[in-house]
N, C-alpha and C positions, 0 to 999 in steps of 0.2 A: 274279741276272743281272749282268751287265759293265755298267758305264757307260762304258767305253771306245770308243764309236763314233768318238768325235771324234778319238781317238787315231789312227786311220788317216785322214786327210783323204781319202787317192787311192779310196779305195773309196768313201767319204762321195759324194766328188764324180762319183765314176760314177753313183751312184746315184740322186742327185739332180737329175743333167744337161739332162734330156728337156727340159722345160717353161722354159726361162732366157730362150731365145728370146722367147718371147709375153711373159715375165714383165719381163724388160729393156725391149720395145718399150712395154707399160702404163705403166714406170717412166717412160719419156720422155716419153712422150700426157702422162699429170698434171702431170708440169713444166710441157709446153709450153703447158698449160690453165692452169693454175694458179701457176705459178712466174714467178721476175721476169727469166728470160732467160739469167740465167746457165748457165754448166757445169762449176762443179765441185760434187762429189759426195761424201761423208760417207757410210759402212757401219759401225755399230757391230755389233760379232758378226758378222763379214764371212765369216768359216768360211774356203771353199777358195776363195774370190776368183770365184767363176763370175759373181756377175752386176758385180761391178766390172768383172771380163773386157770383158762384153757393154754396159758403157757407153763403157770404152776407143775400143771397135773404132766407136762411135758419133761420137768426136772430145770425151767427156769427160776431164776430168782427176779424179782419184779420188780416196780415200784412206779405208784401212779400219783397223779393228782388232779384234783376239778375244784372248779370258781363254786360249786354249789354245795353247801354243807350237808346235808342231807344224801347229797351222792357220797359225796367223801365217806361220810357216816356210814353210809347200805356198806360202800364196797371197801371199808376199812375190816368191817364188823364181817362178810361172806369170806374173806382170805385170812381172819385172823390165826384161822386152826394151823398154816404153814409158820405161823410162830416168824422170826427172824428175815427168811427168804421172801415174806411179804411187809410192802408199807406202804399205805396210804395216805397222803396228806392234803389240805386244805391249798388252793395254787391259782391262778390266774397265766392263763397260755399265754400273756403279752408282757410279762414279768415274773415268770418261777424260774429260777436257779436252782440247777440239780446239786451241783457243788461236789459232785463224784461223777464217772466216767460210766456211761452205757455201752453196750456192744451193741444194741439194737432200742432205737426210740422209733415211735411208731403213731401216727392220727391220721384215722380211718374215718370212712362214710362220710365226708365232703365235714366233719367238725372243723377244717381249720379254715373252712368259710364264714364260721360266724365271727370271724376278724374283719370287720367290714373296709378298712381301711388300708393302704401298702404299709401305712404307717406300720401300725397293728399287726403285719402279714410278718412283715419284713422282721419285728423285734422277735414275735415265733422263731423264726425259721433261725433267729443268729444265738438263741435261746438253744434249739434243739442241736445245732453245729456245736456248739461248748457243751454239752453235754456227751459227747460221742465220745468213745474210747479209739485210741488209732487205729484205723481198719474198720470201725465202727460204720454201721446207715444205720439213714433214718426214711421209712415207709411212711409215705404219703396216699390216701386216698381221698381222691375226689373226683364227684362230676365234673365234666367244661360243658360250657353254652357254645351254641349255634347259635347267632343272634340274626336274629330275621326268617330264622328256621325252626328253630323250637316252636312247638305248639303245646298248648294247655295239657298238663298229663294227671290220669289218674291210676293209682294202685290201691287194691284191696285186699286182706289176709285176714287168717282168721287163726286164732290161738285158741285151743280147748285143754283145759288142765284142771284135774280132780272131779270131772264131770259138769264143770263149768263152762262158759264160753265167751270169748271175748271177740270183737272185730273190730279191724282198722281200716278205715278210708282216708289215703294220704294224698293229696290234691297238689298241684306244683301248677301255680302260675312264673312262667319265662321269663327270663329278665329283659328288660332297655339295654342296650351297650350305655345309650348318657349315663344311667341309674345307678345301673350293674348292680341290682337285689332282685333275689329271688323270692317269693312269697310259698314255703310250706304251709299248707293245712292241715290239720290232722283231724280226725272224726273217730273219737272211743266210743264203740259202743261196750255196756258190760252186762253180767249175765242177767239184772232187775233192769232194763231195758233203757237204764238212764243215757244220754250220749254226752261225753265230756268233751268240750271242743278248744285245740290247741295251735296257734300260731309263733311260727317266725320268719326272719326273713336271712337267707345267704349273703355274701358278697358271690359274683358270678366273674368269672376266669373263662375267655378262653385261650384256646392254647398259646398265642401269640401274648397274650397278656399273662400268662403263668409263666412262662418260658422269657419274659421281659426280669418280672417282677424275682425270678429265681438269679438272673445275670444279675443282679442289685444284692441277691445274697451270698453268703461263704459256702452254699452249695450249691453241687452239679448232678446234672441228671446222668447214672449209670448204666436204668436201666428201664422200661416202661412193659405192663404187663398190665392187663384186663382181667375185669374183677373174677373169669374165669380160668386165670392163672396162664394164660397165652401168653404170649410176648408181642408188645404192641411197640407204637410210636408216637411218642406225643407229637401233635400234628396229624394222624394218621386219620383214619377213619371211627375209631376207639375214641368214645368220649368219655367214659365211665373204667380211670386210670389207678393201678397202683405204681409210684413213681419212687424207685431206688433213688437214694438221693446220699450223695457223701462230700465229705469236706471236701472245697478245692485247694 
């Protein structure tokens, strides 16, 4: 299979579009709970800019970056109209330096599983802590594995725009604890009935193993809440976390 998904961002970002809304309003809720007032904002692997977008239009000031030129390109080029309050740049999650203070840094949807290594996990996470302004979090989202318990999953959606249609079938084979990779498939179908087919693979955490790998970094967990804005516990029953996380 391609590992070229990202190489199209405009599709990427169709696809992905629905849920930005709810997902940027959570991002805000947490600051406003938990953050020290400020508003500027930090996206490492910021992709096609949608939820930068969705802070912009809130009165934040932003600033993102991704390993993929082509992303950086779409979502330099969608924010440029805020002039100043927006910047995109070219960046690698296991070596970008902000080199200015965030009030809120933010990676979402299990992106900082494609760090496959603690090596890799661990320079993130002390990456994102130097980045934070005092009082400053940093939002984590991600799955955790069940290992012996997860079973093979599929999800399917569909995007229709400008009288078009588009459908995804995204397929998740479970990870090995030895292995700890998770295998995404993904299935484009688009409106000339072509299917474009795209693969990768996670690193897979679970909680014991996030909550290991987090005591090895400069942050602590403040606070734990479900992707539907509950308040959860890492270890709970919630495996699908957004995890408040600030300097110790």
């Amino acid at each position: 299979m391609s590992r070229s998904f990202y190489d199209d961002p405009a599709l990427f970002d169709l696809l992905h579009a629905d849920e930005t809304g709810d997902e940027v309003w959570l991002l805000e809720r947490l600051a406003s709970l938990h953050g020290n007032g400020g508003r500027r904002a930090l996206e490492p692997a910021c992709g096609a800019g949608r939820y930068l977008e969705g802070l912009l239009r809130r009165g934040w000031s932003v600033r993102g970056y991704d390993a993929s030129p082509k992303m950086a390109a779409y979502a330099g080029a969608r924010l440029s109209r805020w002039g100043a309050r927006a910047r995109v740049t070219r960046g690698d999650m296991r070596t970008f330096r902000a080199g200015e203070p965030f009030d809120l840094v933010f990676n979402l949807l299990s992106t900082f599983r494609h760090l496959i290594s603690d090596r890799e996990a661990l320079a993130h996470l002390r990456l994102c802590a130097a980045a934070l302004a005092p009082g400053g979090i940093f939002v984590l989202g991600l799955d955790l594995a069940s290992y012996g318990e997860d079973a093979p999953d599929e999800e399917t959606w569909t995007v229709r725009r400008d009288g078009n249609t588009w459908r995804q079938v995204q397929q998740v084979l479970p990870p090995e604890r030895r292995r700890r990779r998770e295998t995404v498939l993904n299935f484009v179908t688009g409106p000339d009935g072509r299917v474009l087919e795209f693969a990768h693979d996670l690193r897979s955490y679970d909680p014991a193993e996030l909550s290991a790998l987090l005591k090895r970094s400069p942050l602590r967990v403040e606070a734990a809440y479900g992707y539907d804005g509950k308040p959860a516990v890492l270890g709970g029953p919630e495996r699908a976390l957004w995890l408040v996380l600030r300097a110790k």
